[in-house]
N, C-alpha and C positions, 0 to 999 in steps of 0.2 A: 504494500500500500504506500501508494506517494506522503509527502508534504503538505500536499496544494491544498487549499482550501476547498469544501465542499458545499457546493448548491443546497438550499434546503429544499427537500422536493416534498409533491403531494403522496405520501408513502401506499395512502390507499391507490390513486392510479398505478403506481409503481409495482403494488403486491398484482391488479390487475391484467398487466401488460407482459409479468412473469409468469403469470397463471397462461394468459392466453398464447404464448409461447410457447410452454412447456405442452399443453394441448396440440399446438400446429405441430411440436417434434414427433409426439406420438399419431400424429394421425400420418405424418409421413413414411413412419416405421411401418405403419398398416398396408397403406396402399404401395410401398418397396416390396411388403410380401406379397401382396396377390398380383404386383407385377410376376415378379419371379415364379410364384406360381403356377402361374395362365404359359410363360414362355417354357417353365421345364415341363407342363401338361401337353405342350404342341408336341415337344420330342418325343414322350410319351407314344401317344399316336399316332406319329408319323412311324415312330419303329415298327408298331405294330403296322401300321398300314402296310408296309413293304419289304418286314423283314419277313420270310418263312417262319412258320410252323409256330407259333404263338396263337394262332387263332385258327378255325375251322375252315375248309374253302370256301363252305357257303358260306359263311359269316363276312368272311375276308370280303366276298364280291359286293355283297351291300355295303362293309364300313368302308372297302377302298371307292366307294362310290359317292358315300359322307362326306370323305377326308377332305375334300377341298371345302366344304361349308363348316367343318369343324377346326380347321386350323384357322379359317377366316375368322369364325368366334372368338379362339383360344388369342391371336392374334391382336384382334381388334382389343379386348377387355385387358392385354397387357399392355398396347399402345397409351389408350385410358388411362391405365395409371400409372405409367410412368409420366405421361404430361400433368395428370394431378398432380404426382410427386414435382413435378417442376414448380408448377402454379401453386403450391404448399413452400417451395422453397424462397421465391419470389417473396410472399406474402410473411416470412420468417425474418430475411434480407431487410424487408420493408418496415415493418411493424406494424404487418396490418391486420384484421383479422375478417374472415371469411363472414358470407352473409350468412345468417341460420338457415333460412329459407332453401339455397344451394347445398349448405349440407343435408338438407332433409332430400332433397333430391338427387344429391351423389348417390345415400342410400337407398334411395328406392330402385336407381337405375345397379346399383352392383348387387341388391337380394333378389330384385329380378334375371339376373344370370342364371342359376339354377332353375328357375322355371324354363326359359330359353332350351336349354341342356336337356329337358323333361322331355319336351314338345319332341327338339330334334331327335330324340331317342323311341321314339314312338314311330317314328318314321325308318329306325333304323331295326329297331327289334320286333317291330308293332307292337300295338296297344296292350297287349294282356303282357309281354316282357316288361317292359316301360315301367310298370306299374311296380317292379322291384327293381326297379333300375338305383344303380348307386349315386349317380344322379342327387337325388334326394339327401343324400348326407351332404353335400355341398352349402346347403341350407345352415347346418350346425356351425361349418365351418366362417361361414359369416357372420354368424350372427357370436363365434366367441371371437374373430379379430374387431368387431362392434365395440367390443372394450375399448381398444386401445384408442377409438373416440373421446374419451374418458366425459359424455352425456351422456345421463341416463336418459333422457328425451330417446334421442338418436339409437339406443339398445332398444326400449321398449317399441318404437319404430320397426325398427328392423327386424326383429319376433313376428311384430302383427302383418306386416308386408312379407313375410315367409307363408304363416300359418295360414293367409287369404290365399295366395297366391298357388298353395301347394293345395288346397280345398277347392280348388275355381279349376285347376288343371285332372283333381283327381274325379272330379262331377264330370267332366267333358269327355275323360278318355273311358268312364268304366257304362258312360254312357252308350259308349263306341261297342262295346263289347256286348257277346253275343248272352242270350239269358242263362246259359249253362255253366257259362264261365263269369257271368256277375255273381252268382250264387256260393262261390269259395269266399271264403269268411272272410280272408286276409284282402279281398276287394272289394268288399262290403262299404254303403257309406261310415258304417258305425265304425268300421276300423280304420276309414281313411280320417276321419274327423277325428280320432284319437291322436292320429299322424298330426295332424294340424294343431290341437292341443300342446300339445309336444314339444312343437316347433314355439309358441307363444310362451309357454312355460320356459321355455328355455333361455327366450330371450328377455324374462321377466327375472332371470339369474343371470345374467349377464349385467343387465343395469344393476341390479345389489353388489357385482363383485364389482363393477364400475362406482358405486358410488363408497366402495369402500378406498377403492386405490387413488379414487380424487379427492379424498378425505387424505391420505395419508399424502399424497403430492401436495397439496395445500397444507396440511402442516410443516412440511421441509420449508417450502416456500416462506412462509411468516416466521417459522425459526431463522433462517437464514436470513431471512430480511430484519428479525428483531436484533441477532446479531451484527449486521451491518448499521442497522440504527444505534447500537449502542456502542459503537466504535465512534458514530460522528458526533455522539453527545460530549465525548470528553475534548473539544474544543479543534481547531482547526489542524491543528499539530499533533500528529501523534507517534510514537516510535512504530517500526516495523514488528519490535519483539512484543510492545504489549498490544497490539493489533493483532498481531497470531496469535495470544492468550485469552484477549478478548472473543476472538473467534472458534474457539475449542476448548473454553472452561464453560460454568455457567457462571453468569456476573447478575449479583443485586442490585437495580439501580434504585431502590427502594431506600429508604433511611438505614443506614447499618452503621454499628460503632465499631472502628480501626484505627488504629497505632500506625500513626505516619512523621514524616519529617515536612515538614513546608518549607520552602525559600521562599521570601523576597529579593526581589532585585529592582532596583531605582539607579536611573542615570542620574550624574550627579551635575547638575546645575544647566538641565536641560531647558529652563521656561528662558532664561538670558540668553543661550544658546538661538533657541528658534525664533524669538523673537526679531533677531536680527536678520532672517535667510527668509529666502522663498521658500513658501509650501510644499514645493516639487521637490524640493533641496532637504526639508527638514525630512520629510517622507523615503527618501532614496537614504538618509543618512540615520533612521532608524531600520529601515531594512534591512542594509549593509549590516550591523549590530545584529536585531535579531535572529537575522542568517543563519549567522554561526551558534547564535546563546542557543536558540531551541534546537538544532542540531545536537548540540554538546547534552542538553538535558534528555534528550532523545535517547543517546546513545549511552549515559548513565541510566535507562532505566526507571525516567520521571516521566509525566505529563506538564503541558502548561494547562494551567486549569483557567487563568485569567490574565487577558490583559489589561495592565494599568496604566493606557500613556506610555510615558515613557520607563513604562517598566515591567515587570510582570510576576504572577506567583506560580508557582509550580508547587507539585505533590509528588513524593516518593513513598510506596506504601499503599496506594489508594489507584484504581478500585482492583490492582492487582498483587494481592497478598507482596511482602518484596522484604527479606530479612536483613539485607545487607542496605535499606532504606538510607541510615544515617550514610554509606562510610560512601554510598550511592552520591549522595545528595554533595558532600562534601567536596568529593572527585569531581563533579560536575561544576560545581563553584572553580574550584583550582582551576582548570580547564579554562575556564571564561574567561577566567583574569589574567592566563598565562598567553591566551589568543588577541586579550585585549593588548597587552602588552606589546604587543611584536605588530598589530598593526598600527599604534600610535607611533612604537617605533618607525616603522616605514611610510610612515605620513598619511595612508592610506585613509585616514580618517581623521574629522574635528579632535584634537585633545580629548580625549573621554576619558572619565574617572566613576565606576560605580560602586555601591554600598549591596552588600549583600548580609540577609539574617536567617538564620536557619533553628529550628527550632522543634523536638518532639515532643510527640503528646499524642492522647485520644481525642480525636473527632469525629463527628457523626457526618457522615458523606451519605450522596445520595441526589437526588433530582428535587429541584425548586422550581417551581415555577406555572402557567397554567396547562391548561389542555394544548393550547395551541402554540408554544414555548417554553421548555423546560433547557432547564440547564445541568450541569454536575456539580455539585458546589460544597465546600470543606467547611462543617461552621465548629466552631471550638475556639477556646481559648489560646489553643496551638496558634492558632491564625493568628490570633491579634499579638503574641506573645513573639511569632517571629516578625511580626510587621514592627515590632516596638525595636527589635534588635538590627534590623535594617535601616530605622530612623539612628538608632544611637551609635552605629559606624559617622554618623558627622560630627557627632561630640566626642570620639575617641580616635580622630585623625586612622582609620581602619576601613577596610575593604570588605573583608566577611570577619563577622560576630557568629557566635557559635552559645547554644546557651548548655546549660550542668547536663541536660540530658541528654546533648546530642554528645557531649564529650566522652560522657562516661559510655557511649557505645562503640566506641572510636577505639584503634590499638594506644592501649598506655602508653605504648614508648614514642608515638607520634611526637616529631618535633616541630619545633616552629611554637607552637600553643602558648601564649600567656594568658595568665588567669588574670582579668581584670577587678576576681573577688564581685564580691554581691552590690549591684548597682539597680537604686532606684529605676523605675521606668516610666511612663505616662503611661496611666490607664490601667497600672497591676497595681494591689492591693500588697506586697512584697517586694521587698527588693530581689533581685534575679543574678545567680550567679550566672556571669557572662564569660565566654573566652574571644579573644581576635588570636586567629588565627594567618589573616593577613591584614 
């Protein structure tokens, strides 16, 4: 995951436009099989048409007398769907989504094939073969790739457009037939209308297994979209590593109490600074600066939770568990000051001098804000305690202030550290042992 700042988007369109996507892939998988299908059914046929001894001679002279109306079928119905398969892929490309009305009648033109198949078998077997013609299982076989539709509308459709279709051909051919041979059970209407039953029921299990798998494709969809929402909530910036945690833990964005480290960081004597440049000038000259700050917090293993001007707070700790929070938080200060150093050296930048305060404790983290804007926000005493240590690096000529808790989690033999001993603060009810660090 980039840097860049993200669009707030309308997430219910969003969940929609994924949904109807993931429907166009499955309906294309559908109609890839019954392409494939119809073209390995033509070889099928044709072998028999013309290889020896698979089929009877007399048989052979009617079906090689078919074959040219039967490969023209088998033919035409995988042309069909390979051009759906295009016009599904177009419409994927695009973002568009198919009219209902058109899918109600792709269906009805592909459950009608097997009636087609019916008729022309009548013609090949006559009317009393036909009537156990295999044929008829073709039926089942449409109506279970109807799933992958993932509408129940569109299943229970294509049930009822089998179960008529196969009831309307089996009234006409057993009509055909003579009274001696309507009289066998198995061509009975009562046992052709069970036939048709059958086929309805069946496509009445097909929409349940369908409304179960668009059940489970819609919850991926909204977990994966809640996870993507909850990657954008923690501010513009985020690292790569807590972005893949974010994405493969579960995160509370609910009120939760966690043990975290805060920074402050404030540029130092920025309001004299901008007052004197152009706009374009002051904006490209905090960029340059933040660049690299939120990179560097990045890469220790923080978030920025908030900017402030010319400055900003970050979290270590928060919302992704982090044990080495303090020694995180500190390395990332050092970093800042040691990046800032070397471009003031090389002039690359106004003289800049900043204050940084760091400070552990328990805060309740969690989302503020309404229905229509929420944010991720740190409230505790932590906060106000590392914002007091960020202001009081200008009363002790210091870069980073460090307070008793972040120290004591820090290696003991850490040098540099001076104890500045327990120092009043604005707005704590105690004095605060403080250390500068830099």
């Amino acid at each position: 995951m980039s840097n860049a700042a993200v669009k707030i988007l309308d997430w219910g369109q969003i969940y929609q436009e994924s949904l109807g996507t993931e429907i166009l892939r499955s309906e294309r998988r559908r109609v890839t099989i019954l392409a494939g299908l119809f073209a390995f059914a033509a070889c099928v046929y044709s072998f028999l048409a013309f290889v020896p001894g698979p089929l009877t001679p007399e048989f052979r002279v009617r079906f090689h007398a078919q074959w040219p109306w039967i490969i023209s079928l088998y033919g035409a119905v995988a042309a069909y769907e390979w051009a759906l398969r295009a016009a599904i892929g177009w419409l994927i490309e695009h973002r568009r989504q198919p009219n209902i009305a058109l899918r109600f009648v792709n269906a009805f033109v592909e459950t009608s094939i097997p009636t087609v198949m019916l008729f022309m078998a009548v013609s090949l077997m006559g009317p009393r073969d036909a009537l156990g013609s295999p044929a008829f299982l073709l039926y089942f076989f449409f109506i279970l790739l109807s799933i992958l539709r993932l509408d129940v509308r569109l299943c229970l459709f294509t049930g009822l457009v089998a179960a008529v279709e196969h009831f309307i051909f089996m009234y006409v051919v057993i009509g055909t037939l003579e009274p001696e041979v309507q009289s066998s059970f198995w061509r009975t209407p009562v046992f052709n209308i069970s036939r048709s039953l059958i086929l309805f029921v069946a496509g009445l299990v097909a929409a349940l297994v369908t409304r179960e798998i668009r059940r489970q494709v819609e919850l991926s969809l909204r977990t994966v979209q809640d996870r993507d929402r909850a990657v954008r909530i923690f501010g513009q910036y985020v690292s790569p590593q807590i972005a893949e945690k974010l994405l493969h833990q579960p995160v509370d964005l609910g009120g939760e109490l966690r043990n975290v480290c805060v920074m402050f960081l404030d540029i130092r004597n920025f309001s004299s600074y901008a007052a004197g440049e152009r706009p374009e000038a002051v904006m490209a000259y905090l960029n340059t600066l933040f660049d690299f700050m939120i990179d560097v917090v990045n890469e220790h293993h923080g978030i920025v939770n908030k900017f402030l001007g010319d400055g900003f707070m970050a979290v270590y700790g928060a919302p992704i568990e982090d044990a080495e929070r303090c020694a995180h938080a500190v390395g990332a200060s050092l970093e800042i000051l040691e990046r800032l150093d070397r471009l003031n050296a090389a002039g690359k930048i106004h003289p800049t001098r900043v204050g940084i305060g760091l400070h552990m404790g328990e805060a309740v983290t969690g989302n503020v804000g309404s229905n229509d804007r929420k944010e991720y926000t740190i409230i505790g005493d932590v906060v106000n305690l590392a914002s007091r240590l960020e202001q009081a690096t200008k009363d002790f000529q210091a870069r980073l202030l460090i307070s008793e808790a972040v120290r004591r989690s820090l290696d003991a033999a850490m040098s540099g550290v001076e104890d500045l001993g327990p120092v009043p603060l604005k707005g704590q009810p105690n004095p605060a042992r403080i250390f500068k660090v830099a």
